[in-house]
Each structure stands twice: as C-alpha cells, then as structure tokens.
N, C-alpha and C positions, 0 to 999 in steps of 0.2 A: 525246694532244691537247695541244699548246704555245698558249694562247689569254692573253689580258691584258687587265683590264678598264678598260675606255674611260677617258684620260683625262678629269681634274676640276679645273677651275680653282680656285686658293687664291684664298680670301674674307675673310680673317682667322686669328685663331688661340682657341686654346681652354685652360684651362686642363687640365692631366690630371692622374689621382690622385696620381702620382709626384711633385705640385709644380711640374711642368715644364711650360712654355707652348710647343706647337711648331704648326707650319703645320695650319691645317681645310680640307682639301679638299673642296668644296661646288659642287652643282649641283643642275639642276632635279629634281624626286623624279620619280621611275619610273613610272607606274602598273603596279599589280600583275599586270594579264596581260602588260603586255610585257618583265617580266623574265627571261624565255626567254629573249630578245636581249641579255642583261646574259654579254658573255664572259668567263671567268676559267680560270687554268691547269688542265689537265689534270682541268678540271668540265664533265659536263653538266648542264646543269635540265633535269630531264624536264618539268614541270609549275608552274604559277600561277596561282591560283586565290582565291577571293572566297569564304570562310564567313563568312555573315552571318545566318546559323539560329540562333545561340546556343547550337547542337547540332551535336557533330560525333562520328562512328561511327569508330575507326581499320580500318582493313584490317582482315579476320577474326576482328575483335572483336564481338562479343555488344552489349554493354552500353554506351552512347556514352555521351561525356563532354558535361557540361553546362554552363550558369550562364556563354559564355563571351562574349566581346565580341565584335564585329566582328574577323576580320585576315584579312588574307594567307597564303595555305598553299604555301609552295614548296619542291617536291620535286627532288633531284637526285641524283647518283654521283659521287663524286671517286675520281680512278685516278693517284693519285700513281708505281705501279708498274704492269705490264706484268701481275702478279696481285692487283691491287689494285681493288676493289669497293666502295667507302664508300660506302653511302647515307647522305644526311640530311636533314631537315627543318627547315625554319626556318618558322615563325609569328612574324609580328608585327602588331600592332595596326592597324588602320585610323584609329585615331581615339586619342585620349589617350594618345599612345606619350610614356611616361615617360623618354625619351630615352637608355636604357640596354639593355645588352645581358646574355642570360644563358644559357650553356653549362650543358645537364643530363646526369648522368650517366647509369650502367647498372646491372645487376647480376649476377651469374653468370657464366656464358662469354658473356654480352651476344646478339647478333645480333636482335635488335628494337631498335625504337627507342622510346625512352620517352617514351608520349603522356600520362600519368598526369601529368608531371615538366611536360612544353611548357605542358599546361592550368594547373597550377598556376602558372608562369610568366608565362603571358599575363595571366593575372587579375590580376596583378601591375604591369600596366604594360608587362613586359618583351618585347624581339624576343627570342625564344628559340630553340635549336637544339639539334639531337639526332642522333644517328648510330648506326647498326645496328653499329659499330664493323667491318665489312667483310665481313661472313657471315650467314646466312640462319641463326636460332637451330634446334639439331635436337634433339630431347629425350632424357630418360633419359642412360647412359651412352655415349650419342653425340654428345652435347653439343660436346663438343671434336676430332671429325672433319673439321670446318674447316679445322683445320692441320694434318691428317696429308701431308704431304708439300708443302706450302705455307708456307714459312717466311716468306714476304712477309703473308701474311696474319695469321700469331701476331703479324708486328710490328704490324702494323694495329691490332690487340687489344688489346698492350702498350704502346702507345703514340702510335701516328702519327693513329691516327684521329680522334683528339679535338684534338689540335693543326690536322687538314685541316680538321676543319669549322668549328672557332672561325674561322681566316684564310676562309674562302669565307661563313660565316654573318655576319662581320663586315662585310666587303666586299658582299653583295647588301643586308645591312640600310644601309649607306652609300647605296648607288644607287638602294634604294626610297626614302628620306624625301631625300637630299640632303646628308645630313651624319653624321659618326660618330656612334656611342654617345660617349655623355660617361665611361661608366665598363661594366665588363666585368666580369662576376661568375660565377663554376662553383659547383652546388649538386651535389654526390651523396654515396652512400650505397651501404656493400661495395664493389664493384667500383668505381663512382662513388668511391666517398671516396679509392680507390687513382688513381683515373682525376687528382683535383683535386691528389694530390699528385706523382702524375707531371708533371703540369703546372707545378706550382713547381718543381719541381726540372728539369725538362729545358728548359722553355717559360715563359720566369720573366715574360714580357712579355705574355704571353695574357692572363692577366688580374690585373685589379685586386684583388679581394677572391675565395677561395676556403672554400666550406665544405665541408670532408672529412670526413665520418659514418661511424664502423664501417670504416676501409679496410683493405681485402685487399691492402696496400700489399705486404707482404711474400709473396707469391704462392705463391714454392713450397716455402717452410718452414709456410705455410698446408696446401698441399696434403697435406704428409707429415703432418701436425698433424691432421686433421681424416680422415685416411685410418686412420691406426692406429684410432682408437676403432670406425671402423666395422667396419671386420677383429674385431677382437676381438669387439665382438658378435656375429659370425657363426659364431666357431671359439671362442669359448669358452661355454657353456652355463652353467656353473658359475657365471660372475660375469656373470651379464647384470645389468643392473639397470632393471627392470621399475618402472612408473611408480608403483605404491604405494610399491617400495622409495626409488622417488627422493624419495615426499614424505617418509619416514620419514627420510631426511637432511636433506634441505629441515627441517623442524622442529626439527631439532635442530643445524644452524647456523644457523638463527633464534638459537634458545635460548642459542646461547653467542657472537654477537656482534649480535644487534639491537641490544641497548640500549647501544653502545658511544658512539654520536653524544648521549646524554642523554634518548633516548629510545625505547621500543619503542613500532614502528608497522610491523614485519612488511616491514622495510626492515633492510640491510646497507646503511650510507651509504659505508662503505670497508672492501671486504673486501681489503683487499693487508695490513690488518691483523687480520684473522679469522684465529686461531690457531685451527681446526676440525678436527678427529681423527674419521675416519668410524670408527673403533674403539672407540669410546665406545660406539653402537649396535650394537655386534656381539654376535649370540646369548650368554649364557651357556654356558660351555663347548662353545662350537664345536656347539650343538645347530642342525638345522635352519630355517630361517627362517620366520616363522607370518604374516610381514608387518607385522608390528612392529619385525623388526630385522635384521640383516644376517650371511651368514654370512662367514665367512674370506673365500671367495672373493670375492665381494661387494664387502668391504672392502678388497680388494687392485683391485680396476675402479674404486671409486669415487678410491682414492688414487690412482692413474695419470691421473684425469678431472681430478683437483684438479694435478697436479704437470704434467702436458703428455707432450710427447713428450720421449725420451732417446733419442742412436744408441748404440750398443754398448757403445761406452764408458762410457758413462753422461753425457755430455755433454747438459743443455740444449738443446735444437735450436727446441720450439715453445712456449710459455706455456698451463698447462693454464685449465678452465673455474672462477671462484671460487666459493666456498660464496658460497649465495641461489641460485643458477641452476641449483640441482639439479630442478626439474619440469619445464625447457625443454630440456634433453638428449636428448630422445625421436631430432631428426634425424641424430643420431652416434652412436646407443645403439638404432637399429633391426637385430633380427638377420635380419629377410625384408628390409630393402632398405636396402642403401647410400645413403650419402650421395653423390649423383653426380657432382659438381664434381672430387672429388679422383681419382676411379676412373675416371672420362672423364680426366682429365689423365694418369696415366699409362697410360692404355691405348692413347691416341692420340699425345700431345706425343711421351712420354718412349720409350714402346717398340714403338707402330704397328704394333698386333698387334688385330684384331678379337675374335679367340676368346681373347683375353690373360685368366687366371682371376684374379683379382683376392685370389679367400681363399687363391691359393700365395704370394702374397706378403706377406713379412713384413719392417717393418725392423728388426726385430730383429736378425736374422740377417745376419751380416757381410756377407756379397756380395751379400744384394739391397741392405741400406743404402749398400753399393758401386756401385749401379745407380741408386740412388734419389741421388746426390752427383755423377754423372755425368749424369745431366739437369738437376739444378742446377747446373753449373758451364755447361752447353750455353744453359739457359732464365730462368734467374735474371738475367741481361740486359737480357731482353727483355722480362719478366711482372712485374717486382716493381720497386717505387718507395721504395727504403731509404735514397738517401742523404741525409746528414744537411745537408750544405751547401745552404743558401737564402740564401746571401746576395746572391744577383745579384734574388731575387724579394725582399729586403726593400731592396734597392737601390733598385727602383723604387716606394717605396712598398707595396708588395704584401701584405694583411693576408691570416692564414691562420688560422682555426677550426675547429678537431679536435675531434670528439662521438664518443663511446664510451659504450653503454650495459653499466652491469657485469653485468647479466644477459644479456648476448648467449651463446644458444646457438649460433653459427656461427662467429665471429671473436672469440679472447679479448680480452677487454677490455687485458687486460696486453699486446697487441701496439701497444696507443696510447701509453701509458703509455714501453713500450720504445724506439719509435722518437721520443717528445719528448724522453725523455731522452738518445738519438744528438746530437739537436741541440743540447742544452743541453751535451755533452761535447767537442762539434765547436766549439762556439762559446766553450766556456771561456777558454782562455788561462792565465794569469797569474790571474786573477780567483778572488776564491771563489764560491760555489752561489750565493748570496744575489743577489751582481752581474750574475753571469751571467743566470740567472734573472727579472732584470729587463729586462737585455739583449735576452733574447730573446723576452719578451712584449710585447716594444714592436710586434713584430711579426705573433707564433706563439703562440696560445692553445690550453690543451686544458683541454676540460669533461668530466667522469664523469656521467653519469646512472645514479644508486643505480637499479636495479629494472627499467631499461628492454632489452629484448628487441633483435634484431638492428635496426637501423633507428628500428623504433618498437615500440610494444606493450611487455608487460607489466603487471607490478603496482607498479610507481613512477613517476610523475610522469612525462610522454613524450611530451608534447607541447608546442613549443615557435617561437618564431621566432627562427632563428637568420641566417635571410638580412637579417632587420631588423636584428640585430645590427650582422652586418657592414656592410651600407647607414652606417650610422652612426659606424662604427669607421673605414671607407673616407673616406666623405664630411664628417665632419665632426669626426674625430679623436678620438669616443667609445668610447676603450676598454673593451670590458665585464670588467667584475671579474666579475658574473653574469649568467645566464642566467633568466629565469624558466619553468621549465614547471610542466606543468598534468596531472593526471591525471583522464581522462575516464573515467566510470562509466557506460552506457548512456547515454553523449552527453551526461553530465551532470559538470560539473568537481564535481571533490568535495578535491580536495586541491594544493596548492600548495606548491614548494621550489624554492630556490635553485640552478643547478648554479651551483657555484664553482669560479673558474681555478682550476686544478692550480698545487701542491700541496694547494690549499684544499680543504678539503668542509664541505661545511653542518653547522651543531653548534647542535641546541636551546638558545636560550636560559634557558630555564629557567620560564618562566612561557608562559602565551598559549595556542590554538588551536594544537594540535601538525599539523593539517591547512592551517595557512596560513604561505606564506611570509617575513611579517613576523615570525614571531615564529623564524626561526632565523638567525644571521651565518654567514659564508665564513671561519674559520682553520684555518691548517696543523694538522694532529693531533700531539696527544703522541704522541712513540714509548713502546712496552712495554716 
C-alpha cells in the first residue's frame, strides 16, 4: 500500500530541541474513532478506540494494567516490505497531553508489544508507541524462528521496526491533537537499550532525547557471550557452580573490594577495579568441596565467568560477569536449561537447523568458532548497534543516557563501559581524555549502577528517573553530573546513592548516614 497523510496547513512555527525553528503543520484535531481514515504509507490502522475505565487488560494477558488516564488506543501494521508485519500501538491522552512524544522499547527476541512500558508512559503525560517489532513472540528455543528464512523480518528486528513506528506514531499523534510533539523521547531496556541506540546512530532525527538501559547493543558477540557459559554448564559437571558455591564467591569479593569506595555496605561501587581471585577460596589441597569452598574445577568456571569469552586464539571477543554478581548467575550457570536467547539465535539465524543440538557446539573449537564468525560477519549488520559515530545525533541536539547495572546477570556491564569508550575514541582527535571526554558528554552520558540486576532489581540502589533526567538535560539544558536512585525494601526506600557520570563513582564522604545520598560525592577513582 502507497498512501500519504492528508495534507496540513502551516500556522506558524515552533521551536525544536535542536535549537532550530522550522514550519508547524497544524489542523483541526481528529477525533479518536476516526483516525481509521487518517492514510499514511504502506500503514494500516486496524482500530481506534476510547479507554476511559482507568483499566485496561492487554490481549492474553491475566492481569490489567491500572491507575491510568483517559486516551486513545490505536492499533495498526506497517509493511514497509512485501514480508514485512510491524504491528504497533500508540496511546495517547484524552486530556492533559503533555505535548510530547515517547517511543518504548522491547526485550529479548521482542514480538509483543510492550504494554507495561505505554502504561508507564501515558501516566506521564506522553502519546506513546510500541511495536511487536514485526513477529508474533514464540517461546523457549524457538524464540528466534521468525527469521528462519525471512531475512526482511531479522531486519524488522534489527532495526527498521522502531524507526516505522516512531514516523507513523508521530504523524497520527500530529493528526489526533493538530499539532506535533514538541520533543520525542525513546525509553528502553536490553533489547530496548540496543533498540534507542540503533536509533542514534542509524535515525539521529527520531528523537530528541534517548535512554538506553542495559543494551544488547552488540548482539552477536552477546550471543556467543552468553551461549559459552551455558554449554559449559551442561557438558561440564565438574565445574558447575551451584548457587551455595556462587554465594561462597559472592562473599568473599565482597570481602576483598567492598570497602574500596570508603565504605562497606555489601556493595562493589566499581568492580573494573576489583582485583578478585576465586582461588583464594579454593579447597585446601585440591580436597573436595563441603560448600564452603571451591574445588579446581570450580575455580577454573568461576575464572571464565569473570574473564568472558575468548575465540581460540585466545582473543577477547565478549566482556565477562564482575565480582558482586556472583548470586545472579543462576540464568547462564543452569545445567537442565539454557539460556534461550542465544541457542535460539543460532539454531535459527545462524544455521536453520530445528533438531540443531546445541551441547555439539563448542567455540572453542576452531571450525565451529569458524561457523560461529561466519554468521557474524552475515548478521552483525543487521542485530547489533556498535558504531561509535553520533555525531549527526548530537548535531541535532540529541541527548543520549546510558544505564548499566554492574550486577547484571544477562548483559555485562563492561559491554556499556566498552562501547562509551568507542565513542570517546571516535571522537578524540588531536585531544587528550580529559577534553574529549568533555566533548562528548555535552551530549552522551553513561551511569553505572553498583548492585543493580539486569534492567532493575537487585541489592543496590535501582530505582530511579531517568526520563526526568533527560526531560531536563533536553529541555532545559540540565546536564546531570548524577542520578539519584533509590533502593526499595518491601516497598519501603531504605537507602540512597548517587549514580555518577562515568568515569565518576560515588565515594563516601567520610562522615554521615552511609544509607543516604548526601552524604557521598561523584570522583574519578585512584588507579592501584
């Protein structure tokens, strides 16, 4: 379908985040059931519809969502390609529409649309939009049969789908109220965080302010990353490391880098400087393990979890898990069930084989890691959001914030870390660190959160607003040095810290309530 939405008479102009004043295309607002008749390229609207319950149920979900305001619910499919399927969603306000727009991400191999992410959007003010990203989500290790012989669709996934809906969620939210957003924001998280910087870097004009949490940016050095630990737990018996064993490491890199920040509080505020040796706890003379300590093998699993993946050569390839994050390991250290993300990718993407056994492959071994470099070189393209150039998105204004919790057991922390520092090498020059480095947080921030789990969760501090951040950084030129979060105890905040831009991390003062944020400052760490 070739369709173009109805021209709109210019009525003035508007200012945009970019600084730049250009033509407001303005007409009378839509009412929300007849935006069915709103045409736009190769889109249809299935549906438009009026929740006005303050309750809404998603498709084949259980449990509705609640607390929300009047909006508009319109459902459609965009078919950019000829195998092209993008549903999406957009919600917006009936009433107090904060005149802004906001793109939510996904997670996993996607195919839902995220109604958790629209809710919390709407409460917010915001017209919001979401997309199944072009497939119908299917479980287990068929997660990624999607694209088994659908290469229009992995792009969908990788890429295109979140670009279709921002342009058609942007344009029907124009034709419902009459006028643009004043400013355009993407919030996700894993896939989402990968989604918001595919955005910067491919689509630098989508949006104004982006927040990229946790992203699986790097896709299929993720894949291979996250696939070894689970193999091994399944083919090695000998070093499994079962969850007593993990807290018996866990405690003992507590032991030897908590109190590195000025204080112990059963936090690692920066383990890239946690010098931790799981061989410290290893048995006496190589005796059996009583669950007190670890034996040889043991200690050779936990040292591989700590260091990442290496291909044959012994080359670096993924960033392993830091000491603190040893009790969260469970979903990469299960020996009855993989972790499915990666064993769907290559079962499907890479070698489109159903009955494909997943514990014959090793990358260890020179010609599968030959196998495994050959669907990277095919899909790396298409799945992963590495490059380091943003300057056409800080051209236009464009502010970006990067959150990485260093306890994530899914996506290492050290792959946020790796790809800021791309851009800070991209963007060097002539310059030394220091300049650079200011350079590019005029634009491009990344915060660490000591103790926080993939997304959210854990035992540090892990909840936070970071889209007010941005709101702010965007709108009104408030750059934040920090973040504050909050760590909730049975829904009760019980402690408070700092995240601070990178290279900073929060470092006890030295006096004060070690559970409250005031009493700790943001500077760079001594090096050892």
């Amino acid at each position: 379908m070739n369709r173009t939405i109805a021209a709109m008479t210019v009525a003035g102009t508007i200012s945009l985040a970019c600084g730049r004043s250009a033509p407001v295309t303005t007409s009378a607002p839509t009412q929300c059931e007849q935006l069915g008749a709103v045409e736009l390229e190769n889109t249809i609207i299935a549906s438009a519809e009026r929740v006005t319950r303050g309750v809404f149920t998603p498709p084949g979900a259980q449990d509705p969502l609640t607390n929300l305001p009047p909006f508009c619910r319109v459902t459609g499919e965009i078919r950019p390609t000829s195998d092209s399927h993008i549903a999406f969603e957009l919600w917006m306000p009936l009433e107090n529409w904060n005149g802004k727009f906001a793109g939510v991400g996904n997670g996993g191999w996607a195919g839902v649309i995220s109604y958790a992410a629209l809710a919390a959007e709407l409460r917010r003010g915001y017209a919001t939009v979401s997309t199944n990203t072009g497939h119908v989500a299917e479980p287990g290790l068929d997660m990624a049969k999607f694209a088994y012989g659908h290469p229009e669709r992995l792009a969908d996934l990788g890429w295109r789908s979140v670009h279709e809906m921002t342009v058609k969620g942007k344009a029907i939210t124009q034709a419902f109220y009459g006028r643009p957003a004043r400013y355009a924001y993407f919030i996700g998280c894993s896939t989402g965080g990968k989604q918001g910087l595919t955005e910067a870097q491919r689509f630098p004009s989508d949006y104004d302010g982006i927040v990229a949490t946790a992203p699986a940016n790097n896709w299929v050095k993720l894949m291979a990353g996250s696939f070894a630990p689970s193999r091994a737990a399944a083919v090695d018996s000998a070093g499994r490391l079962a969850l007593p064993i993990r807290r018996v490491l866990h405690d003992a890199a507590l032991r030897a880098c908590d109190a590195s920040d000025g204080v112990a509080d059963s936090l690692i505020t920066n383990p890239a400087q946690c010098a931790f040796d799981p061989a410290t706890v290893q048995c006496a003379g190589g005796a059996e393990s009583s669950g007190t300590c670890l034996t040889p093998a043991q200690v050779r699993t936990a040292r591989a979890m700590y260091d990442g993946l290496r291909d044959p050569a012994g080359q670096k390839v993924w960033p392993g898990l830091p000491p603190g994050s040893e009790p969260f390991w469970g979903p990469l250290t299960n020996p009855n069930t993989p972790f499915p993300i990666p064993v769907s990718y290559y079962r499907w993407v890479v070698f489109g084989e159903a009955d494909w056994d997943w514990k014959a492959f090793d990358l260890a071994s020179p010609n599968d890691w030959a196998r495994h470099l050959e669907g990277e070189r095919k899909n790396a393209p298409v799945l992963s959001a590495i490059d380091p150039n943003l300057r056409a998105f800080r051209g236009r204004g464009g502010k970006l914030i990067q959150i990485h919790g260093w306890n994530d057991q899914l996506i290492s922390a050290h792959n946020s870390i790796d790809y800021y520092e791309s851009v800070l090498a991209f963007e060097r020059g002539g310059r030394d660190r220091d300049a650079t480095l200011r350079a590019v947080q005029d634009f491009h921030r990344l915060f660490m959160a000591p103790g926080m789990l993939h997304c959210a969760g854990g035992p540090g501090p892990n909840t936070f607003d970071a889209h007010g951040a941005l709101e702010a950084w965007v709108e009104r030129g408030i750059a934040p040095d920090s973040i504050i979060a909050t760590r909730l105890t049975n829904g009760v905040p019980d402690r408070t810290r700092p995240l601070c831009a990178y290279p900073k991390v929060a470092t006890y003062k030295g006096s004060g309530d070690i559970n409250r944020a005031e009493n700790f400052s943001c500077a760079v760490p001594s090096m050892r």
